[in-house]
N, C-alpha and C positions, 0 to 999 in steps of 0.2 A: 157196654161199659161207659162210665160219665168220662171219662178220656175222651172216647169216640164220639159220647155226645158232643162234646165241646168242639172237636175237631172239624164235624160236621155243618154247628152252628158258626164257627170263625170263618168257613169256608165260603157259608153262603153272606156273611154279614160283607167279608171281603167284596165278594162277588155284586152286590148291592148297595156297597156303599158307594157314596160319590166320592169324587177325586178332591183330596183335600184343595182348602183353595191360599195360596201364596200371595203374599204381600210384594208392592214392585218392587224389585232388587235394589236399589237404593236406599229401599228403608234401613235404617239401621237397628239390631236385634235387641230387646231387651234380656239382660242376662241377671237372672232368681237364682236364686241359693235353698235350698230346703235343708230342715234342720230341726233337731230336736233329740230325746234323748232316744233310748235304744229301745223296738216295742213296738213304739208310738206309731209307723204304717208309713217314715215317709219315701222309701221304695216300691212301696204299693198303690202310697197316692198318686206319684211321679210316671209309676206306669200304666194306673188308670188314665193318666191326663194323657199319655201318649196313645194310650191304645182308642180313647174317644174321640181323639183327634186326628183318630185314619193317620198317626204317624208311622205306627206299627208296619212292617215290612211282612210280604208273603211268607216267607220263610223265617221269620222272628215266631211268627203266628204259630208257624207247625212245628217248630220245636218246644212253643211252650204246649201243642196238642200232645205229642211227643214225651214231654218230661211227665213221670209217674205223679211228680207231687202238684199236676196240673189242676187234678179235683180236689181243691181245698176245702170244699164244704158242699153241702144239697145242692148247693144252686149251680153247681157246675161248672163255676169260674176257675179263671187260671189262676196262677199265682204272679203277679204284676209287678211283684221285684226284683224275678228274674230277668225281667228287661235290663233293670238295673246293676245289680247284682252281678258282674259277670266274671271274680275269681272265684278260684275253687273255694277257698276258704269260707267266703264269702257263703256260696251256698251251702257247704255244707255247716256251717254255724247258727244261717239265717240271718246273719247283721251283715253292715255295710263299714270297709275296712277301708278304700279306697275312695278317692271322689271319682263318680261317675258324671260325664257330661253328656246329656242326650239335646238333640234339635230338632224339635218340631215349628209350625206354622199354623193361624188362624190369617180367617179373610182378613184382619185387622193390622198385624204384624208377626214376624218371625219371633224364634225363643232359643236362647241357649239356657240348660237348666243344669244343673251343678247340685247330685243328692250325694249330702256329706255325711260322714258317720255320726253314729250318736254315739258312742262310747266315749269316755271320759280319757281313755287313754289313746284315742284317733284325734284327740281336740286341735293339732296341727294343721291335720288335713281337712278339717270344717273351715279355722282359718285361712286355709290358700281359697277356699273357694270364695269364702264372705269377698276377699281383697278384691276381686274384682264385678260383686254384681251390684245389679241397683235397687234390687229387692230380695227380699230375705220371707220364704215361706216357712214359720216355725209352725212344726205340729204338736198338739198334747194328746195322751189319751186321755177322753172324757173321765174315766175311771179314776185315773191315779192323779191328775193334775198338774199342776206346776213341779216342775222337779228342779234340782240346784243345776244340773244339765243344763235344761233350758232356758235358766236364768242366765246360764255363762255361755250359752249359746248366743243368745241377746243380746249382750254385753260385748261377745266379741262383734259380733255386725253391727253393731251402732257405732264402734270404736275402728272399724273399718268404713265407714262411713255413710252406711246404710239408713238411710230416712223414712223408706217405706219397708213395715212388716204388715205382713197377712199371719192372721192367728187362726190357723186352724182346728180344729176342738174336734179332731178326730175320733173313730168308732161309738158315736153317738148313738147306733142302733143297740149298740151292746148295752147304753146308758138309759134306753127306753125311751129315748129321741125328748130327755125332757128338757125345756127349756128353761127351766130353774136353775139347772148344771151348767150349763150355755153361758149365761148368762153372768153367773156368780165367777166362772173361769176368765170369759171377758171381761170385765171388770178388773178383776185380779191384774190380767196381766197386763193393761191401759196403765193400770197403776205403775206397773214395770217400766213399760215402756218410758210415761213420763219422765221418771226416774234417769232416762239414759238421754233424753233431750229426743222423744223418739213421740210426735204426736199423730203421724200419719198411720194407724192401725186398723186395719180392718183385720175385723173377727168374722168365721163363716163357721157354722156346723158344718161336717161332712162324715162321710160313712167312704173313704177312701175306696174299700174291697167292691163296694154295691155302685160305688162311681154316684152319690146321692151328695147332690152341689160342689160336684167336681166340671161337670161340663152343663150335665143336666140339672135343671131341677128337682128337688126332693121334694116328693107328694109327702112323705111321712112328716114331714116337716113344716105343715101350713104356716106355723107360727114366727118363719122366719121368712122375710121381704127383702134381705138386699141379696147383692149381688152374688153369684157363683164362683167359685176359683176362676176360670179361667176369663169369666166377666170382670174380674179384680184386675187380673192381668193384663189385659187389654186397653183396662182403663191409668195404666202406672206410667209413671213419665220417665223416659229414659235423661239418667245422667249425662250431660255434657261437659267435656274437659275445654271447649272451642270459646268460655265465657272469661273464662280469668287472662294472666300475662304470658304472654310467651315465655315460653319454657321449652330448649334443646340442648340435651346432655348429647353431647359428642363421645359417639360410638366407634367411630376412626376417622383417619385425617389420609384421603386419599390425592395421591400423586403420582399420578400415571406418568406426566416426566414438566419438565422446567416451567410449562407455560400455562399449566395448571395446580391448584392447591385447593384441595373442599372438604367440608366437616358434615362429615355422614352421620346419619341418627333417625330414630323417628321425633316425631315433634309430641311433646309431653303436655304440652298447653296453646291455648290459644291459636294466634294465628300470623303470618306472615306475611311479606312480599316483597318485587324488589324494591331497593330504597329505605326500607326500613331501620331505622338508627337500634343495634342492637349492642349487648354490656358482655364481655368476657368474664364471668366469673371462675374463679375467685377472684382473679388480678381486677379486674376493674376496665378493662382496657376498650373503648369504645371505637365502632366502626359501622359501615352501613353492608348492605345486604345488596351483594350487586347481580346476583344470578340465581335460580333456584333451579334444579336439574334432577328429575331422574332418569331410569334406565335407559327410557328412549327419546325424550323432548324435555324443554326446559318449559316450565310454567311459572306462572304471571302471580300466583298467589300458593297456597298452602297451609291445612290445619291440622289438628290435634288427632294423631292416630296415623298418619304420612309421616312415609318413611322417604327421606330425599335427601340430595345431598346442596347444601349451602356456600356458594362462594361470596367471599365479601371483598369490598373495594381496596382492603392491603393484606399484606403478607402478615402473619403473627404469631406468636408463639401459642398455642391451642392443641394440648393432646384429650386424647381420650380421658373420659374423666371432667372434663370442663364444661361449663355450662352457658350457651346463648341464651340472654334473656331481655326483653322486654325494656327498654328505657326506663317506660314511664312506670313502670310495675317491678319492680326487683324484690328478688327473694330475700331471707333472711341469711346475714351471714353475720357470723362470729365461733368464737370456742366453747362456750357451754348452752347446752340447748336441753329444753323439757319433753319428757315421750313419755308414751303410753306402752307398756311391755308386755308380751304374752311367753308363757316362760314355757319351752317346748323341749328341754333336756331334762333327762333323768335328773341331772345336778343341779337344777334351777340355776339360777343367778345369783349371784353373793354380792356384797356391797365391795367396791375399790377393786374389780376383776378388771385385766385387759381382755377383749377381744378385738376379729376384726368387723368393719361395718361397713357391710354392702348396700351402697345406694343407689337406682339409676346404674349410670358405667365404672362409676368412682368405687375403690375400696381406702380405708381408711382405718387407723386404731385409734383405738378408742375405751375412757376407762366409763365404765357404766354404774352409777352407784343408787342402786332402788332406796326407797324412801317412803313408799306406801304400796299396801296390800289392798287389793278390793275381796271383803266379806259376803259372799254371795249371798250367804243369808239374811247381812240388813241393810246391805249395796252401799255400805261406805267405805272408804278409803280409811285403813289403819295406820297408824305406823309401824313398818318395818323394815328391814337392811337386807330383807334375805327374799326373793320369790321362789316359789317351788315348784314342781315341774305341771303344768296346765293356771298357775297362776296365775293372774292379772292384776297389772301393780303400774306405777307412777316411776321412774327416775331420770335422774341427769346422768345427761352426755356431755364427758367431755373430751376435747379433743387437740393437738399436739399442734397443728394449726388453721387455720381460716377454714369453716365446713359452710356450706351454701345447702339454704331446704327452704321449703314451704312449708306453712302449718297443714295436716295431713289434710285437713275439711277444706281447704282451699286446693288443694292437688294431692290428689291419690299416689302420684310416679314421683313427684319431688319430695313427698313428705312421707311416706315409708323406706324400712328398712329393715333390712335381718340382722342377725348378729350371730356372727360363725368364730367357733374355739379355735384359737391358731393350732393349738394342738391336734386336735383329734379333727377340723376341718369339718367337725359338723355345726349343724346350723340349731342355736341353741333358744335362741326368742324371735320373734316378731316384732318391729313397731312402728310406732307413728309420734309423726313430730309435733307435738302440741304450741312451740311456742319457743323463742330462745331465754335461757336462765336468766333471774333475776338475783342480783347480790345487795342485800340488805343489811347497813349495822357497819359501822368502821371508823376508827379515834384514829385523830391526825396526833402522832407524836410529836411533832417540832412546836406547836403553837397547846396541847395540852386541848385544847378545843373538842368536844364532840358534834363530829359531822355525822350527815348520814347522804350515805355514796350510793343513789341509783343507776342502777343499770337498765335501761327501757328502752321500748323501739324509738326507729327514726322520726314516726311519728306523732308520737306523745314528746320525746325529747322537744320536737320545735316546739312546743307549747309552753318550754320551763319558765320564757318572760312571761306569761301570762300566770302561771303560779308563784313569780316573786313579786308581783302587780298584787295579787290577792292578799302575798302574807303582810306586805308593805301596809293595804289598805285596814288589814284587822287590826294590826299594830296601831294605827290611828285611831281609829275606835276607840280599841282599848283605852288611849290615855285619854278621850274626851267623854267617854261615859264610865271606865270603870270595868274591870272583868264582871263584876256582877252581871251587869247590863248583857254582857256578850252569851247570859245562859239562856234569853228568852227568845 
C-alpha cells in the first residue's frame, strides 16, 4: 500500500537524516504569520517547512503514516496539514479554524510560525496572530489569484504593523510552472503592497505539496533566481521594541509589608536603569528609578520584553493601570484619539456606541464613532458611521478622562487595543492608535470673529511662533507688492 510506502520511506529519511542544527539560545526567534484565503496550501506549505526542516517528531511522522488520507496523490506524500491542523473540525472540513503555532529551527535562527485561517468568517483569529509577528507569509493559488481575502489579509498585517511580506504564488505545478503567471501575480500584489505603505515584498514560486522553493530548490523552475522560503526567512530582520521610549504599564503594586513598595509589569519599550528620571502617567508625577529587582537579584539595567519589578526613590500614588514612561520620550495623552478598527462581532460597530477598551493593564469607556470604511476592492477609505462584522474602517475615540497611548507603528503594546460590549463581555473590534484627534473649525461668540482652534501635538504646537513669524511676513509682502505678485 502507498501508506506503507511512505511509512517505510519516513522511517529511513528519519533514520538518515542529520540532527537538525539550533541557533545559540540567546538568539531571539523570528515570529511569521501565514495567511491567505481558504485552498490556497498554507497548512501544507507550513508543514512542508517543518517536515524539511527535520522539525517533524518520530511520532508526528508515524501518525501521519498512520492516517488513511496520508496518500494524497502518486507520489506518495503525506498530507502536511495535519501537522497543523490539529481539531477535529479542522480535519474533517480540511481548513484551518484555529491558529496554530508550530517551532522549528535553521543553523541561522529559531522560528515561531502562526498558520491562521483563511476563511472570511475566522478573520479574528488571522488578526491575534498578525499582532504579534514580524513577517507575514501570504499565499495565493497560482490559478485563482488575488482574492478580496487576501487583500484583507494584507491590510490587516500591514495595519498591525508588519513591513516585511513574502508572496507566495502557490501550486505553480498545477499552473505549468509558467512564469508569465508568476510574474503578472507579483506584480499585482507589489502593487498592493505599496498601497498599504508595504515595500519590503519578496515574491517566490512554490509548489508547497512537492516542497519546490520551500527549502529546496525547484529544478522545474530554472527561470526563477532568488531566494527560497526559508532563504527569505533567514534573511528578515527581527522587530525590536528595546529602540523607542520606555514604556511600563504597571501590572501590580506589590507590598510585602512597610519597608518596601514596587510596581510590577513587564517593560513594553525600551529600556531602563537605576537613576533613571521616569513620568507617572496619566498624573504626570515625576521620580527617579532607585532599584530594579526580580525573583531572585536586583539588576543594574533592563529591556523590553523583562518582566521585573521597579522601585523608585518616593512613595506614590500608582495603581495598576498606570504607566512608567520615559522623560525624554513621553506618550500621547489626551481625550480624543484616531484608530484604525477591525470589526470582529456579528454587530459590527455603530457610530456613538459605548464600550469598554482594554489596553496594556488599563480598562476604560469609551465611545467609539467609525468614520470611514476601507473598500477592498479599490483600497480607499469611504465614508461611513457604521463598520460590519470583518470590516476595516478609521474612527475616533473618545474618552471621559486623560487616556495615555502610542501611535501603534511606534509601539505595538501601547498602541493597540480591543474593544469589549459591556454587555455581553465579548470582545467586538480590534485596534490601533494612529494618532490623537484633531478639531478643526470654531466662531468665537463674544468678539463675532472667526478663529480657527487647532488641536496638534506637543511638538508641532512649539512651532506656532514660527507660523505667526510666516503669516506676519506674507502680510508684508502683500502690502509692498500686491496680492497679484503673491501668485508667482
Amino acid at each position: 500500500m502507498v501508506v506503507n510506502a511512505f511509512a517505510a520511506k519516513s522511517a529511513a529519511a528519519t533514520e538518515s537524516a542529520p540532527a537538525p542544527l539550533h541557533p545559540p539560545k540567546e538568539s531571539q526567534p523570528l515570529r511569521l504569520l501565514a495567511c491567505g484565503s481558504v485552498d490556497d496550501g498554507k497548512s501544507t506549505l507550513i508543514g512542508r517547512l517543518l517536515w524539511d526542516t527535520k522539525a517533524v517528531t518520530d511520532d508526528q511522522a508515524q501518525a501521519l503514516a498512520r492516517d488513511a488520507r496520508a496518500a494524497q496523490n502518486d507520489l506518495g506524500l503525506p498530507d502536511f496539514a495535519l501537522l497543523l491542523d490539529g481539531l477535529q473540525a479542522e480535519r474533517e472540513q480540511g481548513i484551518t479554524i484555529d491558529v496554530a503555532y508550530r517551532y522549528f529551527s535553521t543553523a541561522t535562527r529559531s522560528y515561531i510560525v502562526a498558520d491562521t485561517p483563511g476563511h472570511e468568517q475566522f478573520t479574528r483569529n488571522m488578526a491575534t496572530g498578525a499582532s504579534t509577528a514580524d513577517l507575514a507569509v501570504l499565499l495565493i493559488d497560482a490559478r485563482t489569484g488575488l482574492l478580496p481575502q487576501t487583500r484583507r489579509h494584507a491590510t490587516i498585517a500591514a495595519l498591525m504593523g508588519i513591513r516585511q511580506f513574502v508572496f507566495a504564488v502557490n501550486k505553480m505545478d498545477l499552473a505549468g510552472y509558467d512564469q508569465g503567471v508568476f510574474d503578472q501575480l507579483a506584480a499585482e500584489f507589489r502593487e498592493v503592497a505599496f498601497g498599504l505603505g508595504v515595500s519590503d515584498v519578496t515574491a517566490i514560486p512554490v509548489s508547497a505539496l512537492k516542497g519546490e522553493n520551500v527549502v529546496d530548490a525547484a529544478a522545474a523552475m530554472p527561470w526563477y533566481r532568488g531566494p527560497t522560503l526559508i532563504e527569505a526567512l533567514d534573511r528578515a530582520a527581527i522587530r525590536s521594541d528595546q529602540s523607542g521610549g520606555f514604556r511600563f504599564p504597571v501590572q501590580r503594586v506589590a507590598r510585602p509589608d512597610e519597608s518596601f513598595r514596587g510596581y510590577q509589569g513587564t517593560i513594553a519599550g525600551g529600556s531602563v536603569k537605576p537613576g533613571d528620571r521616569v513620568v507617572v502617567q496619566p498624573s504626570g508625577t515625576v521620580a527617579n528609578v532607585k532599584k530594579i529587582v526580580t525573583f531572585d537579584l536586583e539588576r543594574n539595567a533592563a529591556v523590553a520584553g523583562d518582566a521585573v519589578t521597579l522601585v523608585l526613590d518616593r512613595p506614590l500614588d500608582i495603581a495598576r493601570g498606570d504607566m512608567l514612561v520615559g522623560v525624554a520620550s513621553p506618550p500621547m495623552t489626551g481625550m480624543d484619539f484616531d484608530a484604525e478598527l477591525v470589526a470582529l462581532s456579528s454587530d459590527g460597530i455603530a457610530a456613538g456606541a459605548t464600550y469598554w477598551l482594554k489596553a496594556a493593564n488599563r480598562r476604560t469607556r469609551v465611545v467609539v464613532s467609525p468614520h470611514r470604511r476601507l473598500d477592498l476592492g479599490s483600497g480607499r477609505y469611504e465614508p461611513a458611521d457604521h463598520l460590519p462584522m470583518n470590516g476595516i474602517g478609521r474612527a475616533r475615540l473618545s474618552f471621559g478622562e486623560t487616556a495615555v497611548f502610542d501611535a501603534y507603528g511606534d509601539n505595538r503594546t501601547t498602541g493597540a487595543f480591543i474593544l469589549i460590549d459591556p454587555q455581553t463581555r465579548n470582545t467586538v473590534a480590534g485596534g490601533m492608535i494612529t494618532g490623537k484627534s484633531v478639531s478643526v473649525g470654531h466662531l468665537e461668540p463674544e468678539t463675532g470673529r472667526e478663529q480657527v482652534i487647532l488641536s496638534m501635538p506637543r511638538d508641532l504646537a512649539e512651532k506656532i511662533g514660527t507660523l505667526e513669524d510666516f503669516v506676519r511676513r506674507r502680510r508684508e509682502v502683500e502690502i509692498l507688492r500686491g496680492p497679484a505678485d503673491l501668485l508667482d
